[in-house]
Every structure is written in C-alpha cells, then in structure tokens.
N, C-alpha and C positions, 0 to 999 in steps of 0.2 A: 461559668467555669468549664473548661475544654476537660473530657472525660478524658480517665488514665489509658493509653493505648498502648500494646506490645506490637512490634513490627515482625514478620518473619522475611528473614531474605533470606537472599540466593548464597551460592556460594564467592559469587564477588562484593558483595554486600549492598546490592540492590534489593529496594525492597519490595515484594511480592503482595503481603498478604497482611490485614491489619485485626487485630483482636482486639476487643471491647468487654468489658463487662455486660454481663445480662442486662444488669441493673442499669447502665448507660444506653445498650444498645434500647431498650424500651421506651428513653427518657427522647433520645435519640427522633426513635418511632414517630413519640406524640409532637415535638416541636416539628419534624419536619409534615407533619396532619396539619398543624397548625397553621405552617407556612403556604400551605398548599388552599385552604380555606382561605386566606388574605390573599391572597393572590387572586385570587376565585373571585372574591368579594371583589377589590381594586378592580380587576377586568372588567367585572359587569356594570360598577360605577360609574366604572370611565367610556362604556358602553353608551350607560345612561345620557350623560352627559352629551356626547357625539350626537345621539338622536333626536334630544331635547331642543339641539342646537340647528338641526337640521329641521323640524320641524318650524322653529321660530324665524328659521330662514324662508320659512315655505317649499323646504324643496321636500316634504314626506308632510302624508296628512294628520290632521289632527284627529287624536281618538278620544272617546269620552271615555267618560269612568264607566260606565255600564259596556262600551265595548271593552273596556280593558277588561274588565272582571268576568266578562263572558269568554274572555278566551286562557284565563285559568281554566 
C-alpha cells in the first residue's frame, strides 16, 4: 500500500515538495535498505556466475578452497 502523501506547490500549482508521515517515512527507510541489500546480493551473484563461467572456460585460474579461504 503507497503511504498517505501531502504535496506542497507553488503558486501555479506545480508541485515542489512532498510530506510523508514519520511513520511511512521509516517504513520507507527499511524497504528501500532492503532493496539495496538485493540488489547487493543479485550483483555479486551474478558476479559469481560471470567468473565461474570464465574459469570453466579456462580463461582465469582455478582456486582451491584453501586458497579461497585464505584470502578472507
């Protein structure tokens, strides 16, 4: 559900400036954290993917799990 919003315009009735509730603006906050963490998550995925793909092609080399864990 799209939160209640007041618009303030101008004097030709263009609108300027938008008002939200606290209580929206916060709700607001968390969904767009949310979207930013999937987002976050999807990129590095699809990261994954690209170099998995690039490795089984042989063009980057292969690491072992002890390398990989060493370079956490």
């Amino acid at each position: 559900m799209l939160p209640k919003v007041n618009y303030i315009v101008d004097g030709k009735g263009e609108k300027l400036f938008v008002q939200v509730s606290v209580k929206d603006w916060e709700k607001l906050i968390v969904e767009h954290e949310q979207l930013k963490s999937f987002a976050e998550f999807r990129n590095n995925l699809r990261d994954s993917f690209r170099e998995s793909e690039k490795i089984r092609r042989g063009e980057k080399p292969t690491v072992s799990l002890n390398e990989f864990l060493d370079e956490l």
